[in-house]
C-alpha positions as CSV (number, residue, x, y, z in Angstrom):
1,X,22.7,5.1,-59.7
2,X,25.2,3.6,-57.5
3,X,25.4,2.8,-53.5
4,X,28.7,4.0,-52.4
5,X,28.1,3.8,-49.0
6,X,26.9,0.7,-46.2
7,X,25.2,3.4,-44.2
8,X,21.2,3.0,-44.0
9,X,20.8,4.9,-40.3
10,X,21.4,7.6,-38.9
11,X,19.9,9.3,-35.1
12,X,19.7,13.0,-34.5
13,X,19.4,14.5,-31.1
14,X,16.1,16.6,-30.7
15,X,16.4,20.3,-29.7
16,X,13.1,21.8,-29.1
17,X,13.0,23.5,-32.6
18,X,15.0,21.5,-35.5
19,X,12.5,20.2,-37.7
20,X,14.5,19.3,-40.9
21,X,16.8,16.3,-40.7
22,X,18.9,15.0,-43.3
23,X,18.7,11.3,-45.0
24,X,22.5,11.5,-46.0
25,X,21.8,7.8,-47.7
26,X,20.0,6.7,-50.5
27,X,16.1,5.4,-50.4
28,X,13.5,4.9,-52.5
29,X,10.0,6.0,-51.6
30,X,8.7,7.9,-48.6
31,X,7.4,4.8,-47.5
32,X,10.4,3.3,-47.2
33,X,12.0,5.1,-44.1
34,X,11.6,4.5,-40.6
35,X,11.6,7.1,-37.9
36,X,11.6,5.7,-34.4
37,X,11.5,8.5,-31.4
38,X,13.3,7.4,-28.3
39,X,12.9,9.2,-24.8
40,X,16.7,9.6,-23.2
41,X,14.6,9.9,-19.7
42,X,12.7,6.5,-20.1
43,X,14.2,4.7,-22.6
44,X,10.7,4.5,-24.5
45,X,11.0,4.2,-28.0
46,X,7.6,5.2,-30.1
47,X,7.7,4.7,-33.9
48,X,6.9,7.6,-35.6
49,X,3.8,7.6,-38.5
50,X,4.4,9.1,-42.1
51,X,2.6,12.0,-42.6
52,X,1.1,12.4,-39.3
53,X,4.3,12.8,-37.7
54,X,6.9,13.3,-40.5
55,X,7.0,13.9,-44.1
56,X,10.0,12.8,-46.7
57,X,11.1,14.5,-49.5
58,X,14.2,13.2,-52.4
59,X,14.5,9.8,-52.6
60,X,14.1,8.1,-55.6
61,X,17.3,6.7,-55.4
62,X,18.9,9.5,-54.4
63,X,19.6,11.3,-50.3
64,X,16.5,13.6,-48.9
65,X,15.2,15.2,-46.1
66,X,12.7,13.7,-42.9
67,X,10.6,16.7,-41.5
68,X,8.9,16.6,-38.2
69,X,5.4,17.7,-37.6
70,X,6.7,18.9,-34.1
71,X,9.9,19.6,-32.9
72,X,11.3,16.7,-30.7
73,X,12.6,18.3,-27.7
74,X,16.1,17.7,-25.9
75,X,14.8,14.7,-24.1
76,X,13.8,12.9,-27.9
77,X,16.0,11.3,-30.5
78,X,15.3,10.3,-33.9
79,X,16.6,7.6,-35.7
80,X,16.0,7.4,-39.5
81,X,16.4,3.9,-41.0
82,X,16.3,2.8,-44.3
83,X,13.8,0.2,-44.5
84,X,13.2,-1.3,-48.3
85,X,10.4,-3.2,-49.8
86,X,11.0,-6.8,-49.9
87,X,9.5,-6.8,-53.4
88,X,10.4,-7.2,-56.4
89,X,8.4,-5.3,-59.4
90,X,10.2,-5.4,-62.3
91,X,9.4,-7.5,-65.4
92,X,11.8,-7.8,-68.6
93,X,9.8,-7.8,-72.2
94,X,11.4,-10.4,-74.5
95,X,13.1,-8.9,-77.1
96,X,12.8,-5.4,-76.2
97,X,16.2,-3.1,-75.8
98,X,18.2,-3.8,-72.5
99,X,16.5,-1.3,-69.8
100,X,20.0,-0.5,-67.9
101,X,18.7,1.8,-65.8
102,X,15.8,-0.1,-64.8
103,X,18.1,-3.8,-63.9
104,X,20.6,-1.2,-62.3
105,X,17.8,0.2,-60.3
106,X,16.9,-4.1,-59.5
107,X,20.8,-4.2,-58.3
108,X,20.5,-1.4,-56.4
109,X,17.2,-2.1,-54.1
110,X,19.0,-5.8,-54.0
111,X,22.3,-4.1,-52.4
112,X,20.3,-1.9,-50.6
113,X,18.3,-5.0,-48.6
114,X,21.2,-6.5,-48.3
115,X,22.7,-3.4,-46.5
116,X,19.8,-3.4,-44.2
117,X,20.0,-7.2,-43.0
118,X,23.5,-6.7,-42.6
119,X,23.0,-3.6,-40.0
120,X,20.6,-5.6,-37.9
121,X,22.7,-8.1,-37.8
122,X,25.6,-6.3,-36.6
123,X,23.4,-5.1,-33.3
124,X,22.8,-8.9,-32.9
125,X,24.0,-11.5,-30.5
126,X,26.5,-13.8,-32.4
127,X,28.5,-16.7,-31.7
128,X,32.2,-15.9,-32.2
129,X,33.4,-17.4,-36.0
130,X,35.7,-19.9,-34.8
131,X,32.9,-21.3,-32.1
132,X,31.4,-24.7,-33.9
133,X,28.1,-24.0,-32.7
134,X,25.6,-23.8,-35.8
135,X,21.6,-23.4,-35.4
136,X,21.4,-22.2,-31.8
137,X,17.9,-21.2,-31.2
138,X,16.2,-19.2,-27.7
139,X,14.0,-20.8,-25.6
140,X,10.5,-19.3,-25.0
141,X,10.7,-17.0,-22.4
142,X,9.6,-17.6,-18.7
143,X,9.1,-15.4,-16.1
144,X,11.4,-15.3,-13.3
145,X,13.8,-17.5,-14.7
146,X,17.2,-17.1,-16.4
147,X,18.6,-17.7,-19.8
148,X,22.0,-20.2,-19.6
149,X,24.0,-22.7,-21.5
150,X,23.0,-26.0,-21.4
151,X,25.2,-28.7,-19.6
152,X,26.6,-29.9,-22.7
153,X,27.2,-26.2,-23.7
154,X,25.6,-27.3,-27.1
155,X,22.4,-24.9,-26.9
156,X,20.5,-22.6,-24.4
157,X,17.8,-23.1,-21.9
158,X,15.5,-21.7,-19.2
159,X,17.0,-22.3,-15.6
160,X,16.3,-21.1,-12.1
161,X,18.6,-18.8,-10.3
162,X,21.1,-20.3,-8.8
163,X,20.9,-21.1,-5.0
164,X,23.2,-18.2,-3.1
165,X,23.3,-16.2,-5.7
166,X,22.6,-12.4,-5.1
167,X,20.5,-10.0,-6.7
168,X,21.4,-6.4,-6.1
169,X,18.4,-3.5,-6.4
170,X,19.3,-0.6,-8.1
171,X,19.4,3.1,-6.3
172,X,16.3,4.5,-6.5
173,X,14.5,1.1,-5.9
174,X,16.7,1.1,-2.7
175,X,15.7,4.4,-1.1
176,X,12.1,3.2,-2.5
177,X,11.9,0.4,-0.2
178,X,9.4,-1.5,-2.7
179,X,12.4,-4.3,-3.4
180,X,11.3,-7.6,-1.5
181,X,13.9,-10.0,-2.1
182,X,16.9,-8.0,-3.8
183,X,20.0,-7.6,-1.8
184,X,21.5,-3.9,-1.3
185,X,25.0,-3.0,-2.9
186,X,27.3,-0.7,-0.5
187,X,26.5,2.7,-2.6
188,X,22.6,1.9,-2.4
189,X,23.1,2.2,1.5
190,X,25.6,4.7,1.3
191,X,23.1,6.7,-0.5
192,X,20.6,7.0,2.4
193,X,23.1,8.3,5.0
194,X,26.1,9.6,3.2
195,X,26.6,13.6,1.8
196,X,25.4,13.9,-1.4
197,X,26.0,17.0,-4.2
198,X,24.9,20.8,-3.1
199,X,21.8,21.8,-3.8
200,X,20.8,25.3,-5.3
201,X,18.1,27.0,-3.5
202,X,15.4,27.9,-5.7
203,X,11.3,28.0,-5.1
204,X,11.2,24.2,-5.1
205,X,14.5,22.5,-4.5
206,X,15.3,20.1,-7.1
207,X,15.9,16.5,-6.3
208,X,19.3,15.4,-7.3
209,X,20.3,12.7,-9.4
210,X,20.1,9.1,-8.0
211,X,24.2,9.1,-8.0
212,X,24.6,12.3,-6.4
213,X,21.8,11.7,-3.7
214,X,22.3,11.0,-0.3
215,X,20.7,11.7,3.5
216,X,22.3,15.0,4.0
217,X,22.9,17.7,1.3
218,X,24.0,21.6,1.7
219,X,21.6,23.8,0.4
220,X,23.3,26.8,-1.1
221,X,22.6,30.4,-2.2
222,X,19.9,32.7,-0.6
223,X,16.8,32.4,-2.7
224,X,13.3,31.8,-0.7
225,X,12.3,28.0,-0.5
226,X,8.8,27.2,-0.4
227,X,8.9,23.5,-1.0
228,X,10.9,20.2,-1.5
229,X,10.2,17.8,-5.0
230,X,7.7,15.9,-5.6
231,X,7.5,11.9,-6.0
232,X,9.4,11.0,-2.9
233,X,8.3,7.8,-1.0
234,X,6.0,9.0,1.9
235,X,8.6,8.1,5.1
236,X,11.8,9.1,3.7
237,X,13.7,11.7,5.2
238,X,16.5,13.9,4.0
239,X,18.6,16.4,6.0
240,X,19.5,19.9,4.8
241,X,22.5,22.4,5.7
242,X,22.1,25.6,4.5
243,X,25.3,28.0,4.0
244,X,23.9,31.4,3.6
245,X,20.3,33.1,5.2
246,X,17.4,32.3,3.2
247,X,13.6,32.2,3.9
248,X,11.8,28.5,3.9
249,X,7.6,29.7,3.4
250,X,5.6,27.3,5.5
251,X,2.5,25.9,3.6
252,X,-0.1,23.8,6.0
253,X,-0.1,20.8,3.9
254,X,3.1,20.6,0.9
255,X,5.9,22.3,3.0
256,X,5.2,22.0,7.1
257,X,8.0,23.9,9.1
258,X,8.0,24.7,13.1
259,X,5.0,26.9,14.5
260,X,3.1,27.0,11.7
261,X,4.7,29.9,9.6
262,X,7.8,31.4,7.5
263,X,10.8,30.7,8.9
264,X,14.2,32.5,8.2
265,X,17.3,29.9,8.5
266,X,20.5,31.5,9.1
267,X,23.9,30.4,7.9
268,X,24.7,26.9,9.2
269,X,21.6,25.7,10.4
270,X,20.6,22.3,9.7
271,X,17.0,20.6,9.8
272,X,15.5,17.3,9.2
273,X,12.8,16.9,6.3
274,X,10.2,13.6,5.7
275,X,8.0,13.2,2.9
276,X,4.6,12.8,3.4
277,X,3.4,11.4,-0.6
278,X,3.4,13.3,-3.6
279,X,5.0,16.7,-3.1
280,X,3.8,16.8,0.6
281,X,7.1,17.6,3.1
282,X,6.9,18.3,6.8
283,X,10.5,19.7,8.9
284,X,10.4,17.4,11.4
285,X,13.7,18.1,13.6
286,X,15.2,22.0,13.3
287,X,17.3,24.2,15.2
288,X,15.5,25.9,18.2
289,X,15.6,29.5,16.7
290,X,13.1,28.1,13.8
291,X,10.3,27.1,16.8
292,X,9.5,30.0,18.0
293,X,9.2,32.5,15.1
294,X,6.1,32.1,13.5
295,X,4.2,32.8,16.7
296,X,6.2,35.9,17.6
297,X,8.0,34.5,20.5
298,X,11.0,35.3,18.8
299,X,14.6,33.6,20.0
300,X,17.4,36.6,19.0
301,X,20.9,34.9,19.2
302,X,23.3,36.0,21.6
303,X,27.0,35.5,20.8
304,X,29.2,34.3,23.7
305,X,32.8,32.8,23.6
306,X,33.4,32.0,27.5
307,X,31.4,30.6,30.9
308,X,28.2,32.4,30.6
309,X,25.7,32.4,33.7
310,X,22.5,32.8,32.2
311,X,20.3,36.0,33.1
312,X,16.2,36.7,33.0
313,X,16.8,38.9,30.3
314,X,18.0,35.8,28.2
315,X,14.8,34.1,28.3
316,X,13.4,33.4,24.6
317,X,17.0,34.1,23.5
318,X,19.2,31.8,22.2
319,X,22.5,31.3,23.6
320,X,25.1,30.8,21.0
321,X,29.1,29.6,22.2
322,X,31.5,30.5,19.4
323,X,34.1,28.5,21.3
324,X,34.1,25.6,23.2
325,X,35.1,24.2,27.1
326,X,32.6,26.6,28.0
327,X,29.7,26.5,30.3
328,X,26.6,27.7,30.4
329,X,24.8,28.8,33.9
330,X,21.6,27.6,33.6
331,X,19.2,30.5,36.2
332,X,17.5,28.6,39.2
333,X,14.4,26.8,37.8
334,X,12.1,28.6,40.5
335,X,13.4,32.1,39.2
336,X,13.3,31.2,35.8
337,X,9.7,30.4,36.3
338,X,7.4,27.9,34.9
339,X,7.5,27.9,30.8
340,X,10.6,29.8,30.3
341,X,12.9,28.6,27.5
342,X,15.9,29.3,25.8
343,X,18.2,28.1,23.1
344,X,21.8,26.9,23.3
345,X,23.8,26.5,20.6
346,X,27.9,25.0,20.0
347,X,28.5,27.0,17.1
348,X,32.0,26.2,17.5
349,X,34.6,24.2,15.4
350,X,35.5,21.7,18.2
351,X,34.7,21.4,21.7
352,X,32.4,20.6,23.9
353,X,29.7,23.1,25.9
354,X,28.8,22.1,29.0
355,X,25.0,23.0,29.9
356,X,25.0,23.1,33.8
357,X,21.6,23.7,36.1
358,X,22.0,25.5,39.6
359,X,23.2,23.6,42.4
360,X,21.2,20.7,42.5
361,X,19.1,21.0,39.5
362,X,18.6,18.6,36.6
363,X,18.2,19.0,32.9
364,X,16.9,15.8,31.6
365,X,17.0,14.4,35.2
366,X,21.1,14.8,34.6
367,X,23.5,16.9,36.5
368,X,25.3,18.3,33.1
369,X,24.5,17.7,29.6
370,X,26.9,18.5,27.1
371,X,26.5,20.0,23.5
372,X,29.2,18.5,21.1
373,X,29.8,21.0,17.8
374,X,26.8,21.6,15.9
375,X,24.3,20.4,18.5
376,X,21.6,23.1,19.1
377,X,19.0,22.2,21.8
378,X,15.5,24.2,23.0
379,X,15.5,24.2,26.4
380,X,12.4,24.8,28.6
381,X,11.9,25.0,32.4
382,X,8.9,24.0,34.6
383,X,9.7,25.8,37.8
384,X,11.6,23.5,39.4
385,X,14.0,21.5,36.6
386,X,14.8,22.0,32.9
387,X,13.8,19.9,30.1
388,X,15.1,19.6,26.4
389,X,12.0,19.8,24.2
390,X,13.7,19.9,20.6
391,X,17.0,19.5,19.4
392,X,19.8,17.1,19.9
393,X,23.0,15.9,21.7
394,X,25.5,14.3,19.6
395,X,28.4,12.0,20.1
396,X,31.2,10.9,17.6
397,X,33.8,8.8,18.8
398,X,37.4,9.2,17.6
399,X,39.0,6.6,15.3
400,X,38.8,2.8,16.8
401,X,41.5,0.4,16.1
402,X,39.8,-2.2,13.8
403,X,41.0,-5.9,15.2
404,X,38.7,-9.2,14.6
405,X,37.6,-11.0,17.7
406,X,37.3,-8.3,20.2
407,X,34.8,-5.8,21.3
408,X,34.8,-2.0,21.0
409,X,33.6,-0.1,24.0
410,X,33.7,3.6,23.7
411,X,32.0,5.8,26.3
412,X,29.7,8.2,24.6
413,X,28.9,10.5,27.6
414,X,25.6,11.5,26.6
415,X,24.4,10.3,30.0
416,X,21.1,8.4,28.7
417,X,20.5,5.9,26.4
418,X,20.9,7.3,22.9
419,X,18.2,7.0,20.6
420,X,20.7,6.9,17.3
421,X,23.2,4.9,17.3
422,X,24.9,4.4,14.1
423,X,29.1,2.8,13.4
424,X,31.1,3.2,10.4
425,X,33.6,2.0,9.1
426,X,36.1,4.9,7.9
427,X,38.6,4.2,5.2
428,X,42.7,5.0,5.8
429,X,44.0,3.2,2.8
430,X,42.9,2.5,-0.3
431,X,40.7,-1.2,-0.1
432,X,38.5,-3.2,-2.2
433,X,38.5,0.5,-4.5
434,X,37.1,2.3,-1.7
435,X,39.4,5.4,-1.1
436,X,40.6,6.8,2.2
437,X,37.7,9.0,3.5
438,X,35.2,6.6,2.6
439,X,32.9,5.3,5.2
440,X,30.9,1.8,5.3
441,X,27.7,1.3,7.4
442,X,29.0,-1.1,10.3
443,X,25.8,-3.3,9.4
444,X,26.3,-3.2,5.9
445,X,29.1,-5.8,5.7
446,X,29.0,-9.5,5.5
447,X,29.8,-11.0,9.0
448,X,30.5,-14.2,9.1
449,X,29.3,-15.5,12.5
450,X,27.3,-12.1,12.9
451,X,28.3,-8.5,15.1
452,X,26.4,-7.2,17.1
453,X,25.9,-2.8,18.0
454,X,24.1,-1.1,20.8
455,X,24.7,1.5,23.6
456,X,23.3,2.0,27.1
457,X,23.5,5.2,29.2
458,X,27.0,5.3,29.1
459,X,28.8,3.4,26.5
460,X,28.5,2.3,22.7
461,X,29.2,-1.0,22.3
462,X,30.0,-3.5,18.4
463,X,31.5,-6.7,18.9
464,X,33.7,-8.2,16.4
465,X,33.7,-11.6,17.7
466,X,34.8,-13.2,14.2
467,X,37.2,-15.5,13.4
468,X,37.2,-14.2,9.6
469,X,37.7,-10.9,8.7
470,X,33.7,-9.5,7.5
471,X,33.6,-9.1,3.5
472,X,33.0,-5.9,1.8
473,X,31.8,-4.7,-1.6
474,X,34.5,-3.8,-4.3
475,X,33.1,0.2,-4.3
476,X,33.5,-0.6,-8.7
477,X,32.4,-3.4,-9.3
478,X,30.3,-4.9,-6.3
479,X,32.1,-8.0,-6.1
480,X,32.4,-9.4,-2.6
481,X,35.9,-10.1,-0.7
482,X,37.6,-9.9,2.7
483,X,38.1,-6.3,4.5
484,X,42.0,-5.4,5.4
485,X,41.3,-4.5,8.7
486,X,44.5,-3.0,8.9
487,X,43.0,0.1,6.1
488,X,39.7,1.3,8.2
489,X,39.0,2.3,11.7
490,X,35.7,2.5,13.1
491,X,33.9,5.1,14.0
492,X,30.4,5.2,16.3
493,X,27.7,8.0,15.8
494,X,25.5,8.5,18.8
495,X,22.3,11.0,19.8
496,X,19.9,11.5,22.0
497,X,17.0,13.4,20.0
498,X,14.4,15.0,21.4
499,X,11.4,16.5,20.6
């Protein structure tokens, strides 16, 4: 025979029911192939065990067929190697006729170990052909140390990491929070605050991948959820939007929601989720219409779009402004009587609501609260004020000029401290690869001489007292450099959460 071909390997994807793959180059015995089963999902790879796992047939010198035991399924691959004795058998009797086909079979298990060193060496580290470097060996391994050039550049060694230098923790390890000593690259954070892909509703949502994970997802479709995924770090928190009505089943120990029982979302609602270990979730923050249905209080939504002066008949209702620079008339506390609650909602695009108790009431120990787009609140009365027992008031400022070496002071008008306070910087032309839209945790980025956020009951204060512009991450390659303060704005996120 002849070998025509270099080709001695060969991987085939698995599919859950091929069994039969084809050896399209020549071997010799059964026991000279390799099968090696690699897991696309961990990067395992198991060899696999002639006979018990696989069977040959051909061969001989000739192309044949491997066939599996078991179907490998779609997360397997198989890789079928050539893989020759490095023997040689054959012994020439003086004087008898020429054996041909015996020394061309010689030539051939010669050229076909010759192949077979010549394809590992081609997925092997090599110096470049014109380098003069001959005989460069690796030193033994040590742990926690790096491999380097020597300073003579003659040879590798073992050295430390360098002083300064930064390691970065992947993704998942971020939002893990087991990394000790690792620094965080912009997307890790991002990924713990910033929108990530839709989510299909199904029984158990499934988790998205790390690159398309983030703190707040929109759960779509209308099919009943009765639990998150599993494997989450117990503490982590994800928020949830959902655009259409569903039903979320309340389970006393894997999926805890509001009240104890089922819980119908409607269209737009969103609700805070942490992880409690292993597939354990409880809804720790929700609108007000999810607290009171499971223990038949009920809270049917009213729709108003102008100045509304609540009634007695709206008690255990919930309020709900489809437009904004509104008001609502909260009753007199000492008709409302002690207990009484209701739900307000700004359901509206933009635009605030303005939540107003009679005469010289409070809510909160405030004259006025206001509910900015999206806040829902559940709001209860003890006979002679009102008090917010769940939900939230938000505050997002508009656009800040970014300049280095002043201070940003934005009033927030939430009229307490806030108990979230969160700035970003928001991207208006394209910098460091991050694209307009784009927004950068305000603590995220390198300051040189350090910047400082906070709030009190009426402003949001971050000082940019620098005399350096503060470096970012290149969004591609993670490469540090100086922000163009002239392509962001920032942006301040403020809230006053209760419950």
């Amino acid at each position: 025979m002849t070998l025509s071909t270099t080709t001695s390997r060969i991987t085939y994807a698995g599919d859950g029911s091929t069994v039969s793959f084809a050896v399209p180059f020549s071997f010799f015995g059964a026991d000279e192939i390799d099968v090696i089963e690699r897991n696309a999902e961990t990067g395992n790879e198991t060899p696999k065990v002639l006979t018990t796992d696989y069977t040959v047939s051909g061969g001989g010198g000739a192309t044949g067929t491997v066939t599996a035991v078991a179907a490998p399924d779609a997360t397997k691959s198989w890789t079928i190697a050539r893989r020759t004795k490095r023997t040689q058998m054959i012994d020439y009797t003086p004087n008898d006729p020429f054996p041909a086909e015996t020394h061309e079979r010689a030539l051939d298990r010669l050229t076909a170990l010759v192949q077979e060193l010549d394809e590992k060496l081609g997925r092997a580290a090599a110096l470049s052909p014109t380098s003069p470097l001959i005989n460069v060996t690796l030193p033994t391994p040590e742990a926690g140390r790096l491999l380097g050039w020597r300073g003579d550049a003659n040879g590798l060694e073992n050295k430390n990491v360098p002083t300064g230098m930064t390691v970065y923790t992947p993704i998942d390890v971020t939002r893990a929070g087991v990394a000790s000593s690792e620094s965080v690259t912009p997307r890790g954070l991002a990924s713990l605050w910033r929108k990530g892909s839709d989510i299909a509703s199904e029984a158990v949502l499934s988790r998205p991948a790390d690159v398309n994970l983030g703190g707040y997802h929109v759960v779509t479709g209308s099919t009943t959820v009765t639990g998150l995924w599993s494997g989450e770090v117990a503490g982590s928190e994800i928020e949830l939007r959902f655009a259409a009505a569903l039903t979320l089943t309340h389970n006393a120990s894997s999926f805890i929601l509001p009240g104890g029982g089922n819980v119908v979302a409607v269209a737009g609602d969103v609700a805070r989720f942490r992880a409690e270990g292993g597939a354990n979730w409880r809804c720790v923050s929700a609108p007000p219409g999810w607290f009171g249905q499971a223990s038949g209080i009920g809270l049917p939504a009213n729709n108003k779009s102008t100045t509304y002066t609540m009634l007695a008949t709206d008690k255990g209702t919930e309020i709900n402004f489809t437009a904004a620079g509104v008001a609502l008339n909260l009753m007199a506390a000492a008709a409302a009587g002690n207990g009484a609650v209701i739900g307000v909602r700004n359901a509206a695009s933009s635009g605030d609501v303005t939540i107003d108790p009679s005469g010289a009431e409070t809510l909160d120990g405030l004259a006025t609260r206001l509910l900015r787009p999206g806040d829902n609140v559940l709001l209860r009365c003890d006979g002679g004020a009102w008090r917010t027992i769940s939900g939230s008031y938000s505050f997002e400022s508009a656009e800040q000029t970014v300049a280095i070496g002043t201070v940003i002071v934005v009033a927030h008008g939430l009229g307490v401290r806030p108990n979230y306070i969160r700035a970003a910087f928001r991207c208006k032309a394209t910098d460091a690869n991050w694209a307009v839209g784009d927004e950068i945790d305000y603590t995220s980025v390198n300051w040189t001489y350090g910047a400082s956020l906070a709030a009190d009951a009426t402003n949001a204060v971050a000082t940019m007292n620098q005399t350096y512009a503060p470096s970012i991450g290149n969004k591609s390659t993670g490469s540090g450099g100086a922000m163009t303060a002239g392509n962001w704005k920032l942006v301040f996120f403020c809230k006053d959460m209760r419950g």
